[in-house]
C-alpha positions in Angstrom: -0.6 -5.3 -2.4 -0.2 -7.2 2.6 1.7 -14.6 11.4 1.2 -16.7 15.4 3.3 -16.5 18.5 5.8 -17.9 20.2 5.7 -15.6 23.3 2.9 -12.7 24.1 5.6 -9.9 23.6 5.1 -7.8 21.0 8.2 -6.0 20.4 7.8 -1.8 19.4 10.4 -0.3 17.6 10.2 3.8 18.0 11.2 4.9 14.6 13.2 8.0 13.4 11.6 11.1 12.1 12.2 12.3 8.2 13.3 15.8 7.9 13.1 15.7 4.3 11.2 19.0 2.0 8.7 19.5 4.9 6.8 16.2 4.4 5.3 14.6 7.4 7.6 12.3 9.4 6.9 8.8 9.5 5.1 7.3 12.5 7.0 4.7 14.7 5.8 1.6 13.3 5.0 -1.4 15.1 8.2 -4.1 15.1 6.8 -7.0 12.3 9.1 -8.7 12.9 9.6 -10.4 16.0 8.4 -13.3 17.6 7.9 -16.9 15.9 4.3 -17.8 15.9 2.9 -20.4 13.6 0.5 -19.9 10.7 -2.7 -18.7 10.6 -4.6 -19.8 7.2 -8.6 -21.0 7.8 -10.6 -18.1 7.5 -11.3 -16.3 11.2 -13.8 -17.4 13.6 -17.1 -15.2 14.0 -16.7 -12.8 17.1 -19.5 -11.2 19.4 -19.8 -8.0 18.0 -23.5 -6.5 18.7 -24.4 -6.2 15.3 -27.9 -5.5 14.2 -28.3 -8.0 10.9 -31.5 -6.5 10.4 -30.0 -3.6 9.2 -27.1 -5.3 6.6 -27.8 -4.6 3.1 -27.8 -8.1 1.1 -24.6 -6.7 -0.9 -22.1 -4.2 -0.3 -19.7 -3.0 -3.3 -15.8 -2.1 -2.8 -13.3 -0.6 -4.4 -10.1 -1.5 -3.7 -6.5 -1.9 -5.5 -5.6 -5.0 -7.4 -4.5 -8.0 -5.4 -5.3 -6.3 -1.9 -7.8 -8.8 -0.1 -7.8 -12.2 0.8 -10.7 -13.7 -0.9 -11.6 -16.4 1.7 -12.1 -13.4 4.1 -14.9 -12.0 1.9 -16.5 -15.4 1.9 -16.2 -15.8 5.9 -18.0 -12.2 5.9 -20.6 -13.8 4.3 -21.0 -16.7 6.4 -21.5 -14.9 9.3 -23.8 -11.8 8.2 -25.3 -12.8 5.2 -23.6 -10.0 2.8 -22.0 -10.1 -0.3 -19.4 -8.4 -0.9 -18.3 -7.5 -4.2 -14.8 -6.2 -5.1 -13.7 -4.3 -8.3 -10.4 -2.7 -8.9 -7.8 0.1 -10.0 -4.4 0.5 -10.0 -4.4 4.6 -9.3 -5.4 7.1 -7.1 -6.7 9.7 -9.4 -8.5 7.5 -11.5 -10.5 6.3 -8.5 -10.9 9.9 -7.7 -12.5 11.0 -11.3 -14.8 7.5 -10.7 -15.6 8.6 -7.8 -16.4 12.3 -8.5 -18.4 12.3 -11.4 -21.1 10.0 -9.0 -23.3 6.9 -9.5 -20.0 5.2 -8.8 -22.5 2.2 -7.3 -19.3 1.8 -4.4 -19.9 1.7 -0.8 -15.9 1.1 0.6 -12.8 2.5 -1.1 -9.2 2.3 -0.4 -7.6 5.4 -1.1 -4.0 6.1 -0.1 -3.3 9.4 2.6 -3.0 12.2 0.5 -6.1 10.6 -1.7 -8.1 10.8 1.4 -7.5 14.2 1.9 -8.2 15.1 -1.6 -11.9 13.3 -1.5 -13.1 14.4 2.4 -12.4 18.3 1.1 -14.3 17.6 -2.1 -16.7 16.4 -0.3 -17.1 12.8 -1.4 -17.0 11.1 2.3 -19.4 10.1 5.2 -18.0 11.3 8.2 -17.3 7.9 10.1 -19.4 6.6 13.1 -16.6 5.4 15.7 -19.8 3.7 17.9 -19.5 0.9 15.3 -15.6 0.7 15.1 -14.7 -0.6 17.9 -12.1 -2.5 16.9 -10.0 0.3 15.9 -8.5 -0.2 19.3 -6.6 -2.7 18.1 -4.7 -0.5 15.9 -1.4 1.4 16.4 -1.4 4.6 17.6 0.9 6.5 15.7 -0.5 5.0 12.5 -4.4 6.9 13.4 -4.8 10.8 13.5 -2.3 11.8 10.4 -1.9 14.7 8.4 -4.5 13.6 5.8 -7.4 13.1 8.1 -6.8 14.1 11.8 -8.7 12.5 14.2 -10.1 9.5 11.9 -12.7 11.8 11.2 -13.9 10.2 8.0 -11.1 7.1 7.1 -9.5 3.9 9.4 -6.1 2.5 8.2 -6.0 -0.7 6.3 -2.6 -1.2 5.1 1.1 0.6 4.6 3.5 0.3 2.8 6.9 1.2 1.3 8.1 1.9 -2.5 11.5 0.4 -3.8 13.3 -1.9 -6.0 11.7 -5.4 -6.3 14.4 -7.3 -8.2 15.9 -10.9 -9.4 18.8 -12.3 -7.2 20.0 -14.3 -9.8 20.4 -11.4 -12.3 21.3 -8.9 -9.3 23.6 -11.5 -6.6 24.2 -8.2 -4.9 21.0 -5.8 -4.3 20.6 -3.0 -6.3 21.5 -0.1 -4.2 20.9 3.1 -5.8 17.8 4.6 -8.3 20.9 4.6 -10.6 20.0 1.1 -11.0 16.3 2.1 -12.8 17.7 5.6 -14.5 20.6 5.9 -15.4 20.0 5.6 -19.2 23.3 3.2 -19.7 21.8 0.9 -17.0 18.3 0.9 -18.4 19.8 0.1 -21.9 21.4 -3.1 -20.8 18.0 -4.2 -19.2 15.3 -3.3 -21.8 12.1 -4.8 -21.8 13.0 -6.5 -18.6 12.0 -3.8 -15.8 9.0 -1.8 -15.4 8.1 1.3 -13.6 4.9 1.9 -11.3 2.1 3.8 -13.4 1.6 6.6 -10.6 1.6 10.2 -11.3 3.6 11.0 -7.8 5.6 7.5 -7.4 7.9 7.9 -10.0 8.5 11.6 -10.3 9.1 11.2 -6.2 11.6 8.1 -7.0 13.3 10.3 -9.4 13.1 13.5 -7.4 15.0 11.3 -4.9 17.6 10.0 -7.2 18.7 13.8 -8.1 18.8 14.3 -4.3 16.2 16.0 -3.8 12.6 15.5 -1.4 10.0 13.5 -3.5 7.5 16.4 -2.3 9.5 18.9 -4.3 7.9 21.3 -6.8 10.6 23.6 -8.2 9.8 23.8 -11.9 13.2 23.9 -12.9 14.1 20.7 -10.8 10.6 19.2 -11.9 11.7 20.0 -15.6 14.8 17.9 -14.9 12.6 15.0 -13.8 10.4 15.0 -17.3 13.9 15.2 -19.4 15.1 12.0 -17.2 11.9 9.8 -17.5 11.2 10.7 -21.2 14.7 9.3 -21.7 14.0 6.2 -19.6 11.0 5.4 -21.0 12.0 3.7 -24.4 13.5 1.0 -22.2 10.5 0.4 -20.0 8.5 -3.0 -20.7 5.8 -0.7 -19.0 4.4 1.3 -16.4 2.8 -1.1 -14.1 1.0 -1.3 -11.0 -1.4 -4.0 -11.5 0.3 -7.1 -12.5 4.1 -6.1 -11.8 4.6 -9.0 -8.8 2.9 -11.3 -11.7 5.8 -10.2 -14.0 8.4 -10.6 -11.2 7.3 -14.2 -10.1 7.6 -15.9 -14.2 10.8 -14.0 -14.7 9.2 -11.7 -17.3 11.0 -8.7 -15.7 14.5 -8.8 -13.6 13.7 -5.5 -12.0 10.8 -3.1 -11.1 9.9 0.0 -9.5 7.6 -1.6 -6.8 5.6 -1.5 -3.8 7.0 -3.8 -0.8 3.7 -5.9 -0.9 3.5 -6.4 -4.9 7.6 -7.7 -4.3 6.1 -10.2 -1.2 3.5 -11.5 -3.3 6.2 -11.9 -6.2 8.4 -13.3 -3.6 5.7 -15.7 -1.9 3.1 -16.2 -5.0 -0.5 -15.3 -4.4 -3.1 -17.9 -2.8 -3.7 -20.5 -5.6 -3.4 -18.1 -8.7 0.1 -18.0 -8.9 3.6 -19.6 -7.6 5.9 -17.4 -6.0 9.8 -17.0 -6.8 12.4 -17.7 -3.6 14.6 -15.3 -6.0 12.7 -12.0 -5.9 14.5 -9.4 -3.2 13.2 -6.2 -2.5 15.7 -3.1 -1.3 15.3 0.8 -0.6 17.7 2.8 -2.7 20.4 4.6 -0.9 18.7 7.9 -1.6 15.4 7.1 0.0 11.8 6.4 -1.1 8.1 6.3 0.1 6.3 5.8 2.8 2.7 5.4 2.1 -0.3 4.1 3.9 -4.2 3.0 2.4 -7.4 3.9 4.3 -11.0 2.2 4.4 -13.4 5.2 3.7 -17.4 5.6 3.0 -18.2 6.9 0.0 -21.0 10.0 0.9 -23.1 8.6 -1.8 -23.2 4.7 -0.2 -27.4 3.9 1.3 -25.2 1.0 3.1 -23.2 2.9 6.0 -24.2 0.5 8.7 -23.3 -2.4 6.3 -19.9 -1.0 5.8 -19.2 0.3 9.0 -19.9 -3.8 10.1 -17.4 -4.5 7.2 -14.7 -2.2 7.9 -15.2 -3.5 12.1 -14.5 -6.9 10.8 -11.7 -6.1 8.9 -9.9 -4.7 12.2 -9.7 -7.9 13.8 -6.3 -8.7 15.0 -7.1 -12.3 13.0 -8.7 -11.3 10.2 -5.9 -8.3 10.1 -3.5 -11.0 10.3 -4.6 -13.6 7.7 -5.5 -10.8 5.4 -1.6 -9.5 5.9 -0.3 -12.8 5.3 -2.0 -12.9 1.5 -1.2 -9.9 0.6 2.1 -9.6 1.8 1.8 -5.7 2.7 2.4 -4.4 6.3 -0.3 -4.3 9.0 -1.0 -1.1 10.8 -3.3 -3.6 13.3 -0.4 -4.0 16.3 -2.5 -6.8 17.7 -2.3 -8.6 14.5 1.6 -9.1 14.7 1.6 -11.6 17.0 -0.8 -13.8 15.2 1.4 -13.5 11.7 3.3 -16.1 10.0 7.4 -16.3 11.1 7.8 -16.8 7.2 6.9 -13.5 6.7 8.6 -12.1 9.8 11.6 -13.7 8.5 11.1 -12.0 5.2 10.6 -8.1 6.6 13.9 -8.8 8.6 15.4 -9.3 5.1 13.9 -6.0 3.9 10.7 -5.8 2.6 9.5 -4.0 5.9 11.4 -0.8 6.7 14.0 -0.9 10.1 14.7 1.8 12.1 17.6 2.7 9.2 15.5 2.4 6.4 12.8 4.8 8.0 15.4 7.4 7.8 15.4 7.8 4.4 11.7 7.7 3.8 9.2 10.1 3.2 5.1 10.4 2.6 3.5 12.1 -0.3 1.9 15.9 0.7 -0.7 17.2 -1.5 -0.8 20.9 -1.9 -1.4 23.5 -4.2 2.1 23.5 -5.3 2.0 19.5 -6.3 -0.5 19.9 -9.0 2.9 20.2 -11.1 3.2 16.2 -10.6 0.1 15.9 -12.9 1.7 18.3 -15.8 4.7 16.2 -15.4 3.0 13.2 -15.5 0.7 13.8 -18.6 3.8 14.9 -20.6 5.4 11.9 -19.8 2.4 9.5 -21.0 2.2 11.6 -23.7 5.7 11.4 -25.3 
């Protein structure tokens, strides 16, 4: 779960290309950075945008991970066009996916991340997107539209990316973890029980491990995948959990030292979360040696929503270089919106320069998540694991 200026240059940094097990390379990412401008924190001003509130729906319904709006944005969308919007949650790709598949799901917007998207426009779950009413996905960089999971924007918009490491305690780890070793390695896990979690994801933590034996977090080999199930059945005993929904909560009180995390759960830990919890100065956040994940989440229309207009308007408001920007600054995640650098807090500049936003040498070594017939071996994995 996702910034003003001091001068009107907004600094690009063209970033390497993985070569890793075939997966696609990462895009070059926008420089978050640079520049010091101060904060941005009342709720955006209403903008001229030609919309028809004759046609809004009094409510639209969204589906979205835990902790991954800012809830004073919701309430300025109301202000200005008279619709409620009303947000439930969940913690994992393929459990949206069986919500959504099995219909009557009642959701017009969901969130799903790249390869999710891909898996719900070829099952046919998706509104192709009118790009008349998103005009404001000008704003957003280029090398972030048009991916391997939906070229040409045909049916989703970014939202947010991301990047999947070690969130940890300074004061138990002075110096920052700097290997998976740190999570796996079954004498290491011993001396931390209880105190470190692991994300509950079917492809984050085989991929983590996958990388930790050297290998591309794509890969499929049963005997390597084999492997993977032997080391996280014998990690597991030493897990407080696996946790994607309230691991920065964990972080922030001390409850756990260490976690398998995204970047934005560990900035939330770091910084707290609006007025429901304090953050901790003492929560760092590192890629492993051996590489991680790359990852970004979309905005997409269900097929079965009667409110396209409403959530076309919703997803056009959300693309905002200010709304993009105070939303980034709650949730502590990164902003694929390159005008909405400039308008982002220098605190959190200041904190992606320490490393919870990928640099050009951190890019290196990370990769996305590819879904093809060969991956459905992450789900056997997966369901063993649970199940021991």
């Amino acid at each position: 779960m996702k910034h003003l200026l001091r001068s009107m240059v907004l600094m690009m940094v063209v970033l390497m290309v993985v070569a890793c097990g075939g997966a696609p390379a990462p895009a070059a990412i926008p420089d978050v950075t640079a520049g010091p401008p101060p904060s941005a924190t009342e709720a955006p001003a209403a903008a001229s945008d030609g919309v028809d509130k004759t046609k809004l729906a009094a409510e639209l319904h969204v589906y979205n991970w835990t902790d991954y709006i800012d809830p004073a944005l919701l309430t300025a969308f109301e202000t200005e066009y008279g619709v409620k919007v009303i947000v439930d949650n969940y913690d994992q790709n393929e459990d949206m996916i069986a919500k959504v598949r099995a219909g009557g799901s009642g959701y017009d917007i969901v969130m799903p991340s790249d390869y999710a998207v891909e898996i719900m426009w070829q099952a046919g779950l998706l509104q192709e997107l009118d790009k008349s009413l998103l005009t404001n996905i000008v704003h957003n960089e280029p090398t972030l539209l048009n991916k391997y999971f939906d070229e040409g924007n045909k049916y989703s918009v970014p939202y947010m990316y991301g990047i999947t490491g070690i969130a940890y305690n300074k004061k138990t780890f002075p110096t920052a973890p700097d290997s998976w070793a740190t999570l796996f390695d079954v004498a290491n896990a011993e001396k931390y029980q209880g105190q470190f979690s692991m994300l509950d994801d079917e492809r984050e933590v085989p991929g983590a491990a996958l990388r930790y034996l050297g290998f591309s977090l794509n890969e499929t080999d049963p005997a390597t995948m084999q492997k993977v199930q032997e080391m996280l059945i014998a990690q597991k005993p030493f897990l407080a959990a696996y946790n994607s929904s309230d691991v920065n909560r964990k972080l922030s009180s001390g409850e756990y030292v260490m976690a398998h995390a995204w970047s934005g759960q560990a900035m939330q830990a770091r910084n707290g979360l609006g007025d429901e919890y304090a953050g901790n100065p003492d929560i760092g956040f590192v890629i492993p040696k051996e590489g991680g994940m790359i990852w970004m989440d979309n905005m997409i229309i269900l097929k079965e929503s009667p409110n396209a207009y409403t959530a076309h308007v919703f997803m056009n408001y959300m693309m905002r270089p200010e709304v993009a920007a105070q939303n980034t600054s709650y949730i502590g995640y990164l902003p694929p919106n390159k005008d909405a650098i400039p308008l982002m807090d220098q605190t959190m500049r200041d904190l992606y320069a320490e490393g919870f936003a990928p640099d050009a040498e951190v890019m290196k070594r990370l990769e996305w998540a590819i879904r093809n017939e060969k991956t459905v071996i992450f789900g056997d994995v997966w369901t063993a694991v649970k199940g021991e």
